[in-house]
Backbone as CSV, one residue per row, in Angstrom:
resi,resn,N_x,N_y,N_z,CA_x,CA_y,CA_z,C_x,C_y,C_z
1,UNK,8.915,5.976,32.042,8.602,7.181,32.808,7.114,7.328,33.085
2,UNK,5.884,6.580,32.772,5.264,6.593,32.716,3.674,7.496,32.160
3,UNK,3.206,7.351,32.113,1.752,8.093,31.589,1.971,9.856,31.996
4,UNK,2.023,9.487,33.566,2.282,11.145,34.092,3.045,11.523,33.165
5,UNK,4.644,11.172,32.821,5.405,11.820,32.182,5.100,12.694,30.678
6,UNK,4.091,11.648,30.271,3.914,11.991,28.763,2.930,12.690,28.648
7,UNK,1.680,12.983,29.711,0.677,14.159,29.927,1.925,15.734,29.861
8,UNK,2.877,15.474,31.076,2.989,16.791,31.418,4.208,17.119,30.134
9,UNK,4.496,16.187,29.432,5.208,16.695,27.997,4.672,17.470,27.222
10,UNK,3.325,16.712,26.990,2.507,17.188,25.712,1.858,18.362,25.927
11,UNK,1.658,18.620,27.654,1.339,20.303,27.687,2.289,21.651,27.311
12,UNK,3.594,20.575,27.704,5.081,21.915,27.944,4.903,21.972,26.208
13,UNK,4.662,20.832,25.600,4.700,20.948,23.911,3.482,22.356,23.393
14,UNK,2.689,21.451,23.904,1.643,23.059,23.879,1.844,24.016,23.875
15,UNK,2.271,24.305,25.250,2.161,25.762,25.801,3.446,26.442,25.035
16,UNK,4.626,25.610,24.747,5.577,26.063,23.569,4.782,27.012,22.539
17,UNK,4.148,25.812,21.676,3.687,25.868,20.660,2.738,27.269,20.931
18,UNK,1.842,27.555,21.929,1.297,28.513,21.820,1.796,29.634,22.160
19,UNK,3.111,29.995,22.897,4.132,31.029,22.755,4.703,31.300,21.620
20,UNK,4.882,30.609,20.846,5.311,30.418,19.297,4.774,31.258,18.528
21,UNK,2.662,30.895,18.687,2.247,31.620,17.883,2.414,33.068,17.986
22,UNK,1.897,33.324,20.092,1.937,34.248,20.627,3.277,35.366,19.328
23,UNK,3.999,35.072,19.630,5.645,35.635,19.253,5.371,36.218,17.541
24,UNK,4.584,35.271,16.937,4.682,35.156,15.716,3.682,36.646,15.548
25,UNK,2.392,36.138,15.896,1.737,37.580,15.519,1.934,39.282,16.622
26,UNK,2.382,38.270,17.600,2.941,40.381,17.924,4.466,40.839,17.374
27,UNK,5.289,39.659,16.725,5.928,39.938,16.003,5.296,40.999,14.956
28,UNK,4.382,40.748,14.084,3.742,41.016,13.179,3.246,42.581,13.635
29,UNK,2.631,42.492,14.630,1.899,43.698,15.113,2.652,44.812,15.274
30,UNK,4.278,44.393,15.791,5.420,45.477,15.752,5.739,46.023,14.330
31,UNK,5.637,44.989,13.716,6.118,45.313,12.005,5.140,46.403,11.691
32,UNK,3.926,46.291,11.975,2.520,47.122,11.144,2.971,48.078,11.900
33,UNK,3.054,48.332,13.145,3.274,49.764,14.068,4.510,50.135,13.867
34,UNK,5.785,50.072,13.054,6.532,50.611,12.562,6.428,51.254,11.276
35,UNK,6.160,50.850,10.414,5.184,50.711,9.372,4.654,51.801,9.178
36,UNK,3.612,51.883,10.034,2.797,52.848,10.197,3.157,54.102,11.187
37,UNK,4.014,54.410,12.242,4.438,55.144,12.958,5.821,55.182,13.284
38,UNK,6.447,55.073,12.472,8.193,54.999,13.364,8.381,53.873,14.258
39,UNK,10.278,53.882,14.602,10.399,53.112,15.742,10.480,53.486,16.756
40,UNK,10.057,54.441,17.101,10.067,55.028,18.767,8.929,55.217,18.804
41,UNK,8.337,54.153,20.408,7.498,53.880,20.609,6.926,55.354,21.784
42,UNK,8.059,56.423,21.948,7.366,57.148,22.575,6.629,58.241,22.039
43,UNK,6.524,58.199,20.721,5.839,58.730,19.624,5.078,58.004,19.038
44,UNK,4.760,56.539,19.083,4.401,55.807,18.250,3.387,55.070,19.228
45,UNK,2.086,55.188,19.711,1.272,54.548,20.457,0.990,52.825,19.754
46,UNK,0.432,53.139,18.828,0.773,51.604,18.578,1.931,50.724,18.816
47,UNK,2.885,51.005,18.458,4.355,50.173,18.482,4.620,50.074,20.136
48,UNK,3.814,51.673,20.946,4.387,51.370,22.841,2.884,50.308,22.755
49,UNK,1.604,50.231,22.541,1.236,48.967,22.681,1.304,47.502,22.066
50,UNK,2.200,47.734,20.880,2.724,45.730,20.860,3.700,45.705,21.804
51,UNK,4.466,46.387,22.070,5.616,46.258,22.865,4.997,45.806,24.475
52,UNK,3.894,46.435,25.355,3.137,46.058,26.230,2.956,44.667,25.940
53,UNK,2.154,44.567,24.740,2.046,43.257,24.594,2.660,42.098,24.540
54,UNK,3.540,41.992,24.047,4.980,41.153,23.593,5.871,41.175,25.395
55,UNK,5.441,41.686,25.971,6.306,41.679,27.472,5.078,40.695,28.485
56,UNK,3.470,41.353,28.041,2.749,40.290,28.879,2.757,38.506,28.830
57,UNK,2.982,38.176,27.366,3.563,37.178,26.940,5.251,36.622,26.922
58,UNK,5.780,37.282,27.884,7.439,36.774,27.871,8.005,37.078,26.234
59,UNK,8.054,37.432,25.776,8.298,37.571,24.326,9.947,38.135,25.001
60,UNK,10.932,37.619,24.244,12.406,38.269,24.542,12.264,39.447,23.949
61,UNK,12.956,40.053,25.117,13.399,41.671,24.336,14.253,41.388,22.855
62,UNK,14.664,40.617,22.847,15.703,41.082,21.847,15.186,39.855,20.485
63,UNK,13.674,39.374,20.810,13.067,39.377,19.255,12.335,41.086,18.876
64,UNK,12.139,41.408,20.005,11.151,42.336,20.062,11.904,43.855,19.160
65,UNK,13.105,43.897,19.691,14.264,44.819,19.329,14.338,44.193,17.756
66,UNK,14.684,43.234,17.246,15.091,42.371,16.062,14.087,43.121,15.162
67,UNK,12.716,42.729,15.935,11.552,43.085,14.336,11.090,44.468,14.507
68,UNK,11.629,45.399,15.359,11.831,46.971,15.431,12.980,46.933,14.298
69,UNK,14.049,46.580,14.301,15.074,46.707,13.454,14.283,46.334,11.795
70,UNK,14.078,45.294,12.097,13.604,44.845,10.537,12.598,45.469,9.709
71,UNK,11.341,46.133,10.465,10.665,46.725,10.266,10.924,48.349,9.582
72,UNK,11.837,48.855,10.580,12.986,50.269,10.289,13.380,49.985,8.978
73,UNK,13.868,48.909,8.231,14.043,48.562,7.349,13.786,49.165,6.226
74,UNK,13.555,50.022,5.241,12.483,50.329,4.101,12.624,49.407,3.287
75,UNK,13.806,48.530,2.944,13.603,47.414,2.000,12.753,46.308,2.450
76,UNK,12.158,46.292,3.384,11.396,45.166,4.609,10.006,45.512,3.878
77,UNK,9.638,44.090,3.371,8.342,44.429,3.051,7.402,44.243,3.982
78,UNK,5.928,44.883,4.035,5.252,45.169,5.351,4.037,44.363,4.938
79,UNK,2.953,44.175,6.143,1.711,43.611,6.384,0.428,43.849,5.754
80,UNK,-0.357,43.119,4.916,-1.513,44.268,4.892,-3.033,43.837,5.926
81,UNK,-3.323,44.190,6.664,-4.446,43.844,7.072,-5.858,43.241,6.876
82,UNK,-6.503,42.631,6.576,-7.793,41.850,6.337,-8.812,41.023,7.206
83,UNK,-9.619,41.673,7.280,-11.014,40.975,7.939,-11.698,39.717,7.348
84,UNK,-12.255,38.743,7.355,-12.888,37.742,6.632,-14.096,36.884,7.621
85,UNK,-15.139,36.855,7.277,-16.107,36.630,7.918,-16.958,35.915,7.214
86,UNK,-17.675,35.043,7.901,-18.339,33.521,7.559,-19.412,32.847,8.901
87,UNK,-19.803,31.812,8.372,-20.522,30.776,9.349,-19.895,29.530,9.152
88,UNK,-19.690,29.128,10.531,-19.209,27.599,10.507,-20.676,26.666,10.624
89,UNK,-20.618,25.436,10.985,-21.251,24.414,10.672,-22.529,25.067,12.093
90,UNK,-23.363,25.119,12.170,-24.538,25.217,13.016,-24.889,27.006,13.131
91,UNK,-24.763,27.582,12.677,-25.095,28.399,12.568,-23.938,29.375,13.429
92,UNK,-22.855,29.274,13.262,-22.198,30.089,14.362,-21.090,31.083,13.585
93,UNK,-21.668,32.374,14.177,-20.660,33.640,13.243,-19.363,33.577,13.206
94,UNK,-18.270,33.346,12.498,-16.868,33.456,12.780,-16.432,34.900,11.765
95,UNK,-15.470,35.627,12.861,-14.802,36.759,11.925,-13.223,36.607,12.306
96,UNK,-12.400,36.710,11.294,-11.044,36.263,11.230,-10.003,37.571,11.054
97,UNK,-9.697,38.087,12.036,-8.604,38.979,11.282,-7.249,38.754,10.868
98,UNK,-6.501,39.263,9.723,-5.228,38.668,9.593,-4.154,39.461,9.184
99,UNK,-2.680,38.980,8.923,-1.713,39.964,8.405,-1.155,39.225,7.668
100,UNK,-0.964,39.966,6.674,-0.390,39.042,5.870,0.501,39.742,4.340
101,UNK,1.707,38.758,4.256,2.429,39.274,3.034,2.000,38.960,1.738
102,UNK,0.654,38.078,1.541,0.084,37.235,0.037,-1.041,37.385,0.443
103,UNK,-1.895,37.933,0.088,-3.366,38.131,0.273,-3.845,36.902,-0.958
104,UNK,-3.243,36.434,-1.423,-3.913,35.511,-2.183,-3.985,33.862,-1.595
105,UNK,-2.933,34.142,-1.405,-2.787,32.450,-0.165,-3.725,32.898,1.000
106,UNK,-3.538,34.053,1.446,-4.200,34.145,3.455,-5.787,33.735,2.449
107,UNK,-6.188,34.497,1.314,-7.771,34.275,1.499,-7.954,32.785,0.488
108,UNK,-7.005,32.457,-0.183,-7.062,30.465,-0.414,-7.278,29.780,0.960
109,UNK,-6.372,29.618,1.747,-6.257,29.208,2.961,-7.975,29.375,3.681
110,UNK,-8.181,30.828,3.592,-9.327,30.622,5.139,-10.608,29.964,4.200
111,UNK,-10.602,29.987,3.061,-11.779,29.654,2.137,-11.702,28.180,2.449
112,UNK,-10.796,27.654,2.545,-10.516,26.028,2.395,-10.609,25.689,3.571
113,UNK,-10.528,26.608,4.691,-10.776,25.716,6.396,-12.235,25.700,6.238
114,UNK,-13.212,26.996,5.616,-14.454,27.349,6.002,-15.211,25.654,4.853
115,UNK,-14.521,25.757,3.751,-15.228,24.601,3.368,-14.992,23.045,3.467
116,UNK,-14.037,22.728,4.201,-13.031,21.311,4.940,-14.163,21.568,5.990
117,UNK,-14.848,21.923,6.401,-15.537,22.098,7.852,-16.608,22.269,7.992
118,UNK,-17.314,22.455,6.494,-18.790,22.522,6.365,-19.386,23.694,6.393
119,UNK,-18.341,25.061,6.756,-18.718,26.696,6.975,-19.160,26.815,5.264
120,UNK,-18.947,28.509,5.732,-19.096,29.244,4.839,-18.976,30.731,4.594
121,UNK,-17.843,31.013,3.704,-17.472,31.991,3.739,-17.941,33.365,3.265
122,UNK,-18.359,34.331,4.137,-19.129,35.581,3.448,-18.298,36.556,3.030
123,UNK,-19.042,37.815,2.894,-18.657,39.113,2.672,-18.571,39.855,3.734
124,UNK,-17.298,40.940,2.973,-16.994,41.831,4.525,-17.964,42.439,4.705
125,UNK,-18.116,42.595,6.328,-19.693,42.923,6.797,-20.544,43.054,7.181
126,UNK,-20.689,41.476,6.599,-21.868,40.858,6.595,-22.057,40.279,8.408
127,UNK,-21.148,40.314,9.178,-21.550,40.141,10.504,-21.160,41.372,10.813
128,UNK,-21.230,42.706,10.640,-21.538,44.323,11.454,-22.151,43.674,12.962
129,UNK,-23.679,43.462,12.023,-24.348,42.939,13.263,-24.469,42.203,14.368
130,UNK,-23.728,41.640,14.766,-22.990,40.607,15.763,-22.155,40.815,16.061
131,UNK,-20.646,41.515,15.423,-19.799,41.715,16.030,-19.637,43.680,16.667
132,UNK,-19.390,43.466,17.869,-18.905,45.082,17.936,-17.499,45.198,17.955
133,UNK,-16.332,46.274,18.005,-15.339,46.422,17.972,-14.951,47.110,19.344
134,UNK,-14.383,46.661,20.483,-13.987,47.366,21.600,-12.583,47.375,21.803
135,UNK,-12.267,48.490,22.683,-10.871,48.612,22.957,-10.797,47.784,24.698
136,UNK,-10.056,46.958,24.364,-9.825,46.207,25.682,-8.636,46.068,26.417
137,UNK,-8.449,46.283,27.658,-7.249,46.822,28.502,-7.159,45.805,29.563
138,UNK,-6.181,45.164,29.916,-6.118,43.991,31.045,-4.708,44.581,32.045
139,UNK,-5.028,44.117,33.553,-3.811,44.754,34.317,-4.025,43.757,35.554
140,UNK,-3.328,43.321,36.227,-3.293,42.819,37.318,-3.701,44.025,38.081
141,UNK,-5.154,43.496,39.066,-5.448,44.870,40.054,-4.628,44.787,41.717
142,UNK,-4.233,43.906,41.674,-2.735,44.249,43.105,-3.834,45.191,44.018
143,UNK,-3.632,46.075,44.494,-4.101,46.691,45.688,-4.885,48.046,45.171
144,UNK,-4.812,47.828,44.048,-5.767,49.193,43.675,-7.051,48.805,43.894
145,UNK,-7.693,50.311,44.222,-9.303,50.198,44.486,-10.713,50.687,43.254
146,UNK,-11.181,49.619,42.852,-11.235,49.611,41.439,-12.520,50.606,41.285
147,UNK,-13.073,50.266,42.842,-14.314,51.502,42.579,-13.813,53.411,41.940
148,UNK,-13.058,52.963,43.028,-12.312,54.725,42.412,-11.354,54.887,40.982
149,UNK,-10.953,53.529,40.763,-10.612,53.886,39.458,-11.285,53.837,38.488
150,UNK,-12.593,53.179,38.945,-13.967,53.355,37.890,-14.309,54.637,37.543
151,UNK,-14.142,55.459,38.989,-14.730,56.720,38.838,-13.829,57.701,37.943
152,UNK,-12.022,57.285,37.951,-11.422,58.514,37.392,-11.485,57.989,35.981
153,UNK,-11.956,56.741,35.472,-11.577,56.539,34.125,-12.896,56.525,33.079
154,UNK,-14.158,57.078,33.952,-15.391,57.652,33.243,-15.386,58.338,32.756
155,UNK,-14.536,59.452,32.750,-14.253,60.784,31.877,-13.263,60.461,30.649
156,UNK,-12.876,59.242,30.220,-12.116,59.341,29.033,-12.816,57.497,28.424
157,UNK,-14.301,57.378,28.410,-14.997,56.402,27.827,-14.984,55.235,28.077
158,UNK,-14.933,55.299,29.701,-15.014,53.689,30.023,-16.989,53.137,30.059
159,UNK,-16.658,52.352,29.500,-17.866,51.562,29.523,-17.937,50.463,30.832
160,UNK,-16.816,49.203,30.781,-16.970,48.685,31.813,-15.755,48.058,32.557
161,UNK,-16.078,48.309,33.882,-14.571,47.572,34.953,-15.005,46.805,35.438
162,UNK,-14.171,45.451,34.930,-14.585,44.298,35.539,-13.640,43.229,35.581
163,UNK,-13.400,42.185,36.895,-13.183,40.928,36.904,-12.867,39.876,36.152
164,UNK,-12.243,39.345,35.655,-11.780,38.111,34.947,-11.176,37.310,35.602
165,UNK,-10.967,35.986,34.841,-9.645,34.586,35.084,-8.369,34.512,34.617
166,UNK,-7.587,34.569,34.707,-6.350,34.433,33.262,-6.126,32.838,33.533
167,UNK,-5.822,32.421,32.762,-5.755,30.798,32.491,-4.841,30.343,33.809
168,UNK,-4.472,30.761,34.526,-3.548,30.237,35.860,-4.795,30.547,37.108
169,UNK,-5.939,31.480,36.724,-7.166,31.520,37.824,-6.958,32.668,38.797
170,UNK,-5.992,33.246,38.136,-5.801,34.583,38.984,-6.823,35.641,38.282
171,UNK,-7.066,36.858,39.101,-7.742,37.848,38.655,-7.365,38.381,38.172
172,UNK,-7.854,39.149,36.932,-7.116,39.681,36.056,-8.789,41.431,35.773
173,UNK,-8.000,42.397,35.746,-9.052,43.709,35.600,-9.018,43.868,34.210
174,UNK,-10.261,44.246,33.738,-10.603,44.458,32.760,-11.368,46.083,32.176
175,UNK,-10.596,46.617,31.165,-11.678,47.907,31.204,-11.844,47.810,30.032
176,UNK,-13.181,48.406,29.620,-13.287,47.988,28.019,-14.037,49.313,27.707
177,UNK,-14.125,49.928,26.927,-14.443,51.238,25.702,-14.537,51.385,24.781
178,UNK,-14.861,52.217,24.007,-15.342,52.055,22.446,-14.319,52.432,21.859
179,UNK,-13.928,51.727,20.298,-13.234,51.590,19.880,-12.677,52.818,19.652
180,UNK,-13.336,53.898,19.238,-12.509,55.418,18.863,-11.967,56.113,20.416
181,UNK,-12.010,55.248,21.530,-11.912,55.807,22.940,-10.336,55.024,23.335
182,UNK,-10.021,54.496,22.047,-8.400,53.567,22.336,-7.714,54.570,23.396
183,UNK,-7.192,55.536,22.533,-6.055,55.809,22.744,-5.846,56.856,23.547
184,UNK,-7.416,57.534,23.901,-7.231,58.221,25.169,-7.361,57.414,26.490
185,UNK,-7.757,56.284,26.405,-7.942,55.772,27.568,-6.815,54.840,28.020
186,UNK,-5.645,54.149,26.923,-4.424,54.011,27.002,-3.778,54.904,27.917
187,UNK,-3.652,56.395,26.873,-2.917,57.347,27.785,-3.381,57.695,29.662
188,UNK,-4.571,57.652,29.992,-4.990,58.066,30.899,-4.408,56.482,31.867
189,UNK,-4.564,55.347,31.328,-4.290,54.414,32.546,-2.973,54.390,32.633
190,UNK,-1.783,54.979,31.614,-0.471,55.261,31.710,0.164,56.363,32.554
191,UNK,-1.015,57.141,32.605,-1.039,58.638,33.415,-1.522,58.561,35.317
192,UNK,-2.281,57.393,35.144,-2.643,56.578,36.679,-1.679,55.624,37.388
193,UNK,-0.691,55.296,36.439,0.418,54.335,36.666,-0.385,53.103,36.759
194,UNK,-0.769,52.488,35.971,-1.689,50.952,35.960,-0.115,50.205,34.687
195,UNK,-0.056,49.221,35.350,0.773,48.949,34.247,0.347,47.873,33.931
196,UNK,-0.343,47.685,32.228,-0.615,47.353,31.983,-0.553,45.668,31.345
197,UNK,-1.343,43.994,31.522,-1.078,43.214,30.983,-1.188,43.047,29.181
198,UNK,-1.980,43.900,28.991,-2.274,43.680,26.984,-3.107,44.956,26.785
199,UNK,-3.074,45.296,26.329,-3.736,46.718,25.643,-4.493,46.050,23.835
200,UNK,-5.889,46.137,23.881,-6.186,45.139,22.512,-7.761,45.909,21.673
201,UNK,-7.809,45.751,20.527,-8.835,45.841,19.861,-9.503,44.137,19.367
202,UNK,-10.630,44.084,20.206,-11.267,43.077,20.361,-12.679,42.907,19.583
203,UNK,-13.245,41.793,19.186,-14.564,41.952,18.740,-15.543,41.442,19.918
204,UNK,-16.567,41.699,20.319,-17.325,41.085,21.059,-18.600,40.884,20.281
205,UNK,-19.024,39.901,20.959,-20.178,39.224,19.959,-21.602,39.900,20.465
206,UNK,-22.417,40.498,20.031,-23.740,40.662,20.822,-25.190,40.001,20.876
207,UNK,-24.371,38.905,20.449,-25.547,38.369,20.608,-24.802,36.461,20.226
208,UNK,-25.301,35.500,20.660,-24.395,34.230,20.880,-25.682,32.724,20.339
209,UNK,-25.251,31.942,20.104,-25.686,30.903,19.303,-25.357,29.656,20.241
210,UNK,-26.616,29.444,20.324,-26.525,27.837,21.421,-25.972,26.333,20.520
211,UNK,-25.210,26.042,20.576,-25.140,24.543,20.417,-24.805,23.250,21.184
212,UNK,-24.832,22.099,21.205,-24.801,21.178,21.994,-22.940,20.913,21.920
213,UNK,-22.629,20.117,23.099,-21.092,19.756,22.765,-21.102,18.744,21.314
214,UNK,-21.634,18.120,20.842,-21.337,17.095,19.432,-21.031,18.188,18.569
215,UNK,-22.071,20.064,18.585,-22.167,20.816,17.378,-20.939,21.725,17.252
216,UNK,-20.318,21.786,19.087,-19.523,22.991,19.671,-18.257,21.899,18.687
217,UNK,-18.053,21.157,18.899,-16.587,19.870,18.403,-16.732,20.272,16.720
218,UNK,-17.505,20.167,16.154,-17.597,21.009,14.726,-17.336,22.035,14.707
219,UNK,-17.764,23.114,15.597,-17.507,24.307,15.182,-15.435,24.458,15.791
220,UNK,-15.019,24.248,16.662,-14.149,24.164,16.781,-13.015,23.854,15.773
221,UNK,-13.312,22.840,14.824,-12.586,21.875,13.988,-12.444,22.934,13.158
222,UNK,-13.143,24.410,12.308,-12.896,25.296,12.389,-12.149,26.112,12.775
223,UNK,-12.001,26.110,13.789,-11.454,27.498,14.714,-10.461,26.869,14.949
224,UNK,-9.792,25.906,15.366,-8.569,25.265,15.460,-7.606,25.309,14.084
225,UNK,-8.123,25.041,13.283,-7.856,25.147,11.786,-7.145,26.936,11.442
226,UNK,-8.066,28.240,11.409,-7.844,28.803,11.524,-6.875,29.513,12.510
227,UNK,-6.642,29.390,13.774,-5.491,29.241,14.603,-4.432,29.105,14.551
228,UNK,-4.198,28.221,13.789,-2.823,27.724,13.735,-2.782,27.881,12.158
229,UNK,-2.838,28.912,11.356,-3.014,29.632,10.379,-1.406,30.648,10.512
230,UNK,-0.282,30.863,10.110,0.650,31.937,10.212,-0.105,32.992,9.936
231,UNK,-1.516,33.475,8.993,-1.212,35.141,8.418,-2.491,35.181,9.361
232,UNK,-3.247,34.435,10.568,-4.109,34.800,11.372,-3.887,35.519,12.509
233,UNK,-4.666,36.748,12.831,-3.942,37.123,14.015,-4.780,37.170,15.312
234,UNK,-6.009,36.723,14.844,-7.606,36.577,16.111,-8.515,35.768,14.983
235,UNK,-8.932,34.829,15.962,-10.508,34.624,15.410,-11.488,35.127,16.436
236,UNK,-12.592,35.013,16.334,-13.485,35.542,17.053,-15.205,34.778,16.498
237,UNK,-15.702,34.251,17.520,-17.348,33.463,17.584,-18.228,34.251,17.863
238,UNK,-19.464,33.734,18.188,-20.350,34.102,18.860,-21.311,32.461,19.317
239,UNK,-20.293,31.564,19.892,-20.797,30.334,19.717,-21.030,30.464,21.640
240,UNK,-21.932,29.630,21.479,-22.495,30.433,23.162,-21.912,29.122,24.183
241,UNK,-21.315,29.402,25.621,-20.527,28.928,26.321,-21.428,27.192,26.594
């Protein structure tokens, strides 16, 4: 079948594999927002945003329904949340968030990628300074006019509307706000009818670290590592493009 054949395998293998994970941690994210708020998501803002989420990613309704059920559960044991933050090999900030049912394995595990890789693992913290925490909102902008929706969504903490790629090269809108500005600014783009691609609490880096491609392939070997981690649910750099 030739060469072609076995390129366009090993992507469909991929892109599997990265729906997989996809599935795995907004699986997770439904569990914590039940957890924490009931299963009705029209009371439960968190649980109506994994559910957003889990639909921008094809996620089947009826895993999505499954770990609503399981979660409802009270014998269902639940998630606990954890931050973990370090430097990989050249000086580059990594912060890891995770969920997890063994906090003793999730923090064996990330200790052993950070030192298999030449990092090093800090205290919670210890990157405040580099990382900020934003609330980040993605929507296909279709025919809306973004100047004016700049203007109606200044009154509930927009910082910035802007332009993106999504990995297929389409445009994708972006509004981003401060983290305590989540959940009014959720409600308000629900109240505009924007329907939304991911609704997310993101870290952004403020400030970024130059390395060459030989240093970027190290720091990666890292971040790949961590990735494909089950109790990981984001990593996040500041390793500069």
């Amino acid at each position: 079948m030739g060469r072609a054949f076995e390129f366009r395998k090993e992507r469909k293998f991929k892109r599997w594999a990265k729906m997989a994970v996809q599935f795995t941690r907004i699986g997770k994210e439904i569990v914590i927002a039940v957890k924490d708020g009931g299963p009705s998501p029209d009371t439960n803002s968190r649980l109506r945003t994994a559910i957003q989420n889990a639909k921008a990613v094809n996620m089947p309704k009826d895993r999505v329904d499954a770990a609503i059920k399981r979660a409802s559960n009270k014998d269902e044991k639940g998630y606990e949340e954890h931050v973990y933050e370090g430097y990989a090999q050249h000086g580059v900030a990594v912060l890891i968030e995770t969920a997890t049912d063994n906090t003793n394995r999730t923090v064996a595990n990330v200790r052993s990628y950070f030192n298999k890789t030449g990092g090093t693992l800090g205290k919670t913290g210890s990157l405040d300074f580099i990382f900020n925490r934003k609330s980040i909102f993605r929507f296909v902008p279709g025919d809306k006019d973004l100047e004016e929706l700049e203007l109606e969504l200044i009154d509930f903490g927009l910082e910035e509307l802007y332009l993106e790629a999504d990995e297929e090269g389409n445009d994708v809108a972006v509004v981003q706000t401060a983290f305590e500005d989540f959940g009014r600014m959720q409600k308000a783009l629900e109240d505009l009818g924007v329907e939304m691609k991911s609704a997310k609490l993101e870290r952004i880096s403020l400030s970024t670290t130059a390395v060459t491609e030989e240093q970027a392939a190290d720091v990666l070997k890292l971040i790949d590592k961590l990735e494909e981690d089950d109790d990981v649910q984001a990593v996040y750099h500041n390793m500069a493009e």
